[in-house]
C-alpha positions in Angstrom: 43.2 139.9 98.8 41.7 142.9 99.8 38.5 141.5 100.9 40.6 139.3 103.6 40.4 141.0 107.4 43.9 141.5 108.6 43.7 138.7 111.3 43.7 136.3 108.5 46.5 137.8 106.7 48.6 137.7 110.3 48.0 134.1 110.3 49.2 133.0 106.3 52.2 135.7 107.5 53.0 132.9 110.7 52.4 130.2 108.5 54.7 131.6 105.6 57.6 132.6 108.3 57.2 128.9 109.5 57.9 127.9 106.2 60.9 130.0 105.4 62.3 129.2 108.6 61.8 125.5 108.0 64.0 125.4 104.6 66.4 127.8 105.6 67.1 125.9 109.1 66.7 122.3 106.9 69.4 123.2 104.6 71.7 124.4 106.8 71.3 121.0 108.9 71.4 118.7 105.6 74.4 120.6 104.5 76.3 120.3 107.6 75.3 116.0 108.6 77.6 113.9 109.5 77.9 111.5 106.4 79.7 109.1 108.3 76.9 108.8 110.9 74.1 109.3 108.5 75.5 106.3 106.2 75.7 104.6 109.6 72.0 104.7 110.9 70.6 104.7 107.3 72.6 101.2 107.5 69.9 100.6 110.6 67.0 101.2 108.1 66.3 104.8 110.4 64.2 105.8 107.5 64.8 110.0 108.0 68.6 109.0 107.6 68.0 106.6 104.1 66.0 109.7 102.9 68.6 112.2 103.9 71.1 109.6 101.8 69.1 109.7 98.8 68.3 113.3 98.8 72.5 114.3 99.1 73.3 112.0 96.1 71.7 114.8 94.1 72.6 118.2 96.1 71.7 120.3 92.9 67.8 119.2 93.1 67.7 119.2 96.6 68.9 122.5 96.4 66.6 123.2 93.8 63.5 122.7 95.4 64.8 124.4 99.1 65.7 127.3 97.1 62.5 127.2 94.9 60.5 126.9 98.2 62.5 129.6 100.5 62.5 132.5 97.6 58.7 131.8 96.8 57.8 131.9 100.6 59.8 134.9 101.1 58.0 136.5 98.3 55.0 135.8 99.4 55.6 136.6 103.3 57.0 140.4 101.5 53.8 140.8 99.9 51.7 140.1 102.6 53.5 142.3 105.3 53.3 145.4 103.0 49.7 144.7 102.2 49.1 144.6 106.2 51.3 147.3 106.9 48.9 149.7 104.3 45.2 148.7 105.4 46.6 149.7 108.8 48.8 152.6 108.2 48.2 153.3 104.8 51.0 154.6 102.5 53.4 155.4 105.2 52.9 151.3 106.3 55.2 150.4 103.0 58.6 151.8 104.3 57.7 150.7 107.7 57.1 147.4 106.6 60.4 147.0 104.7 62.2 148.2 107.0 60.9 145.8 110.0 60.4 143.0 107.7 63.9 143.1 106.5 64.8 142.5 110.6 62.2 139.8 111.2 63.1 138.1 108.3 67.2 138.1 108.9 66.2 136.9 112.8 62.8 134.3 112.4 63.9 133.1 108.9 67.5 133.2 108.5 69.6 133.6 111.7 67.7 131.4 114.6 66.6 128.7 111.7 70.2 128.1 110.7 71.5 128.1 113.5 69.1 125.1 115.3 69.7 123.5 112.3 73.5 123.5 112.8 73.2 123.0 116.6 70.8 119.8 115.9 71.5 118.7 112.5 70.6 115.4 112.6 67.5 115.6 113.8 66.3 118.1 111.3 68.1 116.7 108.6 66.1 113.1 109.3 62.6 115.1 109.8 62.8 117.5 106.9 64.2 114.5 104.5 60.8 112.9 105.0 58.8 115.8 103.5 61.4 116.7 100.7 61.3 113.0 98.8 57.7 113.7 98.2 58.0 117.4 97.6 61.0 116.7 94.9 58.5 114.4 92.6 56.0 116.5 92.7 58.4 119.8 91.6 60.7 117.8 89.7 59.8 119.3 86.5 60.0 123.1 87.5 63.5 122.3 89.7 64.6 120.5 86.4 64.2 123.0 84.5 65.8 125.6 86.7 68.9 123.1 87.2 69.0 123.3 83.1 68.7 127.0 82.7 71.0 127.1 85.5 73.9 124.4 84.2 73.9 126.5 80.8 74.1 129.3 81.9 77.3 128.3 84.1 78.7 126.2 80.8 78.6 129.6 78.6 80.4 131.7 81.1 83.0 128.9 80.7 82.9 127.6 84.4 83.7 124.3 85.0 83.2 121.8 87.8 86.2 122.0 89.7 85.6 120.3 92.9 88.2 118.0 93.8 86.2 114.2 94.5 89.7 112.0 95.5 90.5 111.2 98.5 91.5 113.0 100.7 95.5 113.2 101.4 96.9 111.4 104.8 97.4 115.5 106.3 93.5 116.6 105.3 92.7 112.8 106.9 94.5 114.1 110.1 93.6 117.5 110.2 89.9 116.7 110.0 90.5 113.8 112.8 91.9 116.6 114.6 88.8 119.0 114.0 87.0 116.3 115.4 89.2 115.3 118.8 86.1 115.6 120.9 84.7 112.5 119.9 88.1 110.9 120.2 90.2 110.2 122.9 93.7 111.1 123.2 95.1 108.3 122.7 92.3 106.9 120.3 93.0 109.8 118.4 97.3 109.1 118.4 96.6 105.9 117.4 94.5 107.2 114.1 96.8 109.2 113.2 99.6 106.8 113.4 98.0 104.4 111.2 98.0 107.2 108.6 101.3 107.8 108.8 102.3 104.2 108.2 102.0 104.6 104.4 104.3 107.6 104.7 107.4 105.8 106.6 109.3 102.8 104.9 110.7 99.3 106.4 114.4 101.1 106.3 112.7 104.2 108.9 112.5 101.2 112.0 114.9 98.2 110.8 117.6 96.7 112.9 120.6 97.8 110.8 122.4 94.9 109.5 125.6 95.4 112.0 123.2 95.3 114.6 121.5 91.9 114.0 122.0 89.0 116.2 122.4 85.4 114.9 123.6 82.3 115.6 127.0 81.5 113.4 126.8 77.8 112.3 129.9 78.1 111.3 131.5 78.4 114.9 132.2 75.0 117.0 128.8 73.6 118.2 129.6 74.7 122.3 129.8 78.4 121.1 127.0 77.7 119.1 124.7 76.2 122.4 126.1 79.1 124.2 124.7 81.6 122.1 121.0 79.9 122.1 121.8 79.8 125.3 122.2 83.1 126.1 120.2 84.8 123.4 117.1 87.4 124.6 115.0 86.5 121.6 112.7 84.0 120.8 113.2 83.8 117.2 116.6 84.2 116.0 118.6 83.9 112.4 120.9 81.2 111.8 123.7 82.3 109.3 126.8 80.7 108.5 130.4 82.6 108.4 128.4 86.1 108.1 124.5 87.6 107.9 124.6 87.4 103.9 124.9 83.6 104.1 121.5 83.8 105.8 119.9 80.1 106.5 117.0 81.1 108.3 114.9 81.2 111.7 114.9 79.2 114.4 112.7 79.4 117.0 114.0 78.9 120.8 111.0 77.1 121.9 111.8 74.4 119.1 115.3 74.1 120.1 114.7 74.5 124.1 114.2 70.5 124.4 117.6 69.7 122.7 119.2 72.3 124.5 117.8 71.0 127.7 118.9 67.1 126.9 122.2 68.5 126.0 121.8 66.0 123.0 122.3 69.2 120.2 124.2 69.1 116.7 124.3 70.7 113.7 122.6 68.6 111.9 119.5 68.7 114.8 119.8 72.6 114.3 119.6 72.9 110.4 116.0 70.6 110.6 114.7 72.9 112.9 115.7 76.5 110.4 112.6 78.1 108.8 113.5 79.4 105.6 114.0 83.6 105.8 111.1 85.7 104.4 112.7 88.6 102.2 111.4 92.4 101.9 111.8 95.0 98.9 113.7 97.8 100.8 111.6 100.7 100.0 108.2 99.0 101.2 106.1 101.5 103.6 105.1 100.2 106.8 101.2 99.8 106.1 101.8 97.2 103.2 104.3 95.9 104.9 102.3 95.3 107.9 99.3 93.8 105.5 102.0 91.5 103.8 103.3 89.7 107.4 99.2 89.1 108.2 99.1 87.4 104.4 102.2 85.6 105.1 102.1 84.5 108.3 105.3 86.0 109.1 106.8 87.9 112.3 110.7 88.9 110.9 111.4 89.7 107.4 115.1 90.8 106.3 115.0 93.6 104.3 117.2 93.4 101.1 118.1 96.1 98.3 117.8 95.7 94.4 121.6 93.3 94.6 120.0 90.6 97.0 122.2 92.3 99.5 120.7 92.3 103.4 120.2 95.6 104.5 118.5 95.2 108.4 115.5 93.4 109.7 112.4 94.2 110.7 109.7 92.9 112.8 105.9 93.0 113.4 106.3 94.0 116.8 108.6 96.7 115.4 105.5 97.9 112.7 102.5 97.9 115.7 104.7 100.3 118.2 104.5 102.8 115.9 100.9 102.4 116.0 100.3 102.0 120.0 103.7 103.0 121.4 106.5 100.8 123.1 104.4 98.0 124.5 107.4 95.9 125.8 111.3 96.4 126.2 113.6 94.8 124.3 115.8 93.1 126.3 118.7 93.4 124.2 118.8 96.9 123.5 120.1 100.0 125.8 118.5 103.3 125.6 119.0 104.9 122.7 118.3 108.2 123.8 119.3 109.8 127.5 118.2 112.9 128.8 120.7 115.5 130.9 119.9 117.6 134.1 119.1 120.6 130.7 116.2 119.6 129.1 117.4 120.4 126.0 120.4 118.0 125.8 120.4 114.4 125.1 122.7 111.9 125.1 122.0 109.7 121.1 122.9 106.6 120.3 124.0 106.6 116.7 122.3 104.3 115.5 118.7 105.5 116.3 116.4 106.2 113.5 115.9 109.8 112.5 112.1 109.1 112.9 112.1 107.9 116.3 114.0 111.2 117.5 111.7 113.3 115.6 108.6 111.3 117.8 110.2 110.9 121.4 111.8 114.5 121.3 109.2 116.1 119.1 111.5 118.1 117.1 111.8 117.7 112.6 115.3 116.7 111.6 114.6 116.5 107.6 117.7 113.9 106.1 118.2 113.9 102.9 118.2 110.0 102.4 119.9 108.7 105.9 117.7 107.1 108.4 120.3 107.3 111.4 121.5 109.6 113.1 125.1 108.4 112.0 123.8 108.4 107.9 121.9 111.9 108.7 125.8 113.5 110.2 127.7 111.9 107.2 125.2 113.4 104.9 126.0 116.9 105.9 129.9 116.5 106.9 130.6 114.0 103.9 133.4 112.5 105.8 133.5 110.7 109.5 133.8 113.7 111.9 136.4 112.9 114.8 135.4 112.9 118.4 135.0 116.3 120.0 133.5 118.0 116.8 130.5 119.8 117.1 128.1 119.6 114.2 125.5 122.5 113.7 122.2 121.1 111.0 118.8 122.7 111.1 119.6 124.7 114.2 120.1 121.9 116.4 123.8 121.1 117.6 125.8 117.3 117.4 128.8 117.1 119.3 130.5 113.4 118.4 131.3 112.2 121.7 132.5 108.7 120.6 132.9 106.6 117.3 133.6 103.0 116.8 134.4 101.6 113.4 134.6 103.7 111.3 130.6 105.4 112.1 129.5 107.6 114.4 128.4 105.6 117.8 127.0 108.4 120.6 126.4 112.1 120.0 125.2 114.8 122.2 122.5 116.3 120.5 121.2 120.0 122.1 117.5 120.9 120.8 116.8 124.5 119.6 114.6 126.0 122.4 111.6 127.4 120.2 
């Protein structure tokens, strides 16, 4: 090598810095691709991203032959530089050449390579795919090898693979959806997450309680009965007979609306018209039970618990709002929750779920099994609390401002102010 002129050992030193900057910066971008998108275009038969996807089922032997080829090119680009370094300044040219090279190598080969590979990953993560798949048949034997050396070595130290491959949990979902809001919109992004969280939340955290169900009571003379249809804000409503446990069915009020309006309505007309109820396991969560009412065909399910006994109802309209939000009013419900001149003090219904006070007032009330706010104050007072009382749980303050049989109906509740 001494018989080459220094201009030609400049030019292998470009050409070997243009090397180690190439697998230093291709690593970096192949390490840090989007899967999701890669999977996606190699779908599109974009051939860099099918090669990217083959190469990342085997990260090891990719690795192996970037790291092969950036510590043999680094080698090599050390050698060279000292050997310039002494045929022009002799023995004093080897500290000056490690010292410089050590810079130039951190900067050209490391630092600005990494960091266009991280800034355009996916272009240099397609383009450096293409050369690799040849590159990894033609070295497979040596990075074979090393991966075996390598493997043993870590199996004798007694090191074991422990990176976790499950899924990942409903919070490490959100919190990389999160991470990644600038592709999302707002809203986009709270509907996401919602969907998550359906699997958390049961059918008991958004039911009607059963008190709170209205039906039509066969049971009662036939003009109270056409007065109720008549009157009712639903379409479909339940048809019981003497009380909600005696459940018939459904009845839908654009099937009755023609007897109604011919005034020619009976019993008998009404019971031909009931659908027969659809039932739910109290405990289901939200997402199954949302995938069970598009198998079914159903809109209203009546949620019982292990004695047959109902416990509320729920609806599909009730399920999708806490994807998207309220998307209509109901028109036989009041609000449930009534904010004061003080920002911090509301005026709860006691019958509002836990859950939905925790989402509209962003605060964490954690009951122990009680999803209302009347089961979540008996839980901690163990007895009904008489108007007046004030009620201090998880540093937010319930004063009992009325109660009607025997449960709690409307409380003042004053937030903490973080």
């Amino acid at each position: 090598m001494n018989n080459i002129s220094t201009e030609i050992l400049f030019f292998i030193l470009i050409i070997l810095f243009l090397l180690s900057a190439f697998f230093s910066g291709s690593e970096t971008a192949l390490m840090s691709i989007n899967k999701y998108k890669m999977r996606h275009q190699a779908k599109l038969n974009n051939a860099g991203a099918k090669a990217a996807k083959k190469l990342l089922e085997n990260p090891d032997k990719l690795l192996g032959v970037i790291l092969l080829g950036n510590n043999l090119t680094n080698i090599l680009i050390t050698q060279i530089a000292t050997l310039i370094s002494f045929n022009i300044y002799g023995d004093i040219g080897i500290a000056i050449a490690t010292g410089f090279l050590t810079i130039f190598i951190l900067i050209f080969a490391e630092l600005i390579p990494k960091t266009i590979g991280e800034m355009h990953s996916e272009k240099v993560a397609y383009a450096s795919s293409l050369l690799y798949k040849p590159m990894l048949i033609i070295l497979y034997p040596l990075v074979f090898l090393i991966n075996l050396i390598a493997n043993n070595i870590i199996k004798i130290m007694g090191l074991k693979d422990n990176i976790s491959k499950g899924s990942l949990s409903s919070e490490e979902l959100k919190t990389v959806l999160s991470e990644s809001s600038m592709k999302f919109s707002k809203p986009h992004l709270k509907m996401v997450e919602s969907i998550i969280d359906l699997e958390k939340a049961t059918v008991e955290d958004i039911m009607i309680p059963r008190s709170e169900i209205f039906g039509i009571d066969l049971s009662e003379d036939i003009i109270t009965v056409v007065n109720d249809f008549k009157n009712t804000p639903y379409t479909r409503i339940p048809v019981y007979e003497d009380n909600i446990e005696n459940l018939l069915g459904l009845v839908h009020i654009k099937q009755i609306a023609p007897m109604l309006a011919s005034k020619n309505i009976n019993e008998t007309g009404i019971r031909k018209l009931i659908k027969k109820p659809y039932y739910i396991v109290s405990g289901t969560s939200l997402y199954r039970q949302l995938l069970n009412f598009q198998k079914e065909k159903r809109r209203i399910g009546f949620i019982v618990d292990e004695y047959g006994n109902i416990q509320g109802l729920v609806t599909l309209e009730d399920i999708l709002e806490e994807i998207v939000g309220d998307f209509t009013s109901d028109p036989g419900a009041s609000e449930d929750i009534i904010s004061t001149e003080n920002k911090n003090i509301f005026i709860i219904d006691g019958g509002i779920h836990i859950r939905e006070i925790n989402q509209s007032l962003n605060i964490k009330l954690v009951p122990k099994q009680a999803k209302t706010v009347n089961g979540f104050l008996l839980e901690h007072t163990e007895n009904l609390p008489k108007m007046g009382d004030i009620i201090n749980i998880q540093g937010h303050t319930f004063k009992i401002i009325e109660n009607l049989d025997n449960s709690i109906k409307t409380v003042e509740l004053t937030i903490k102010n973080d």
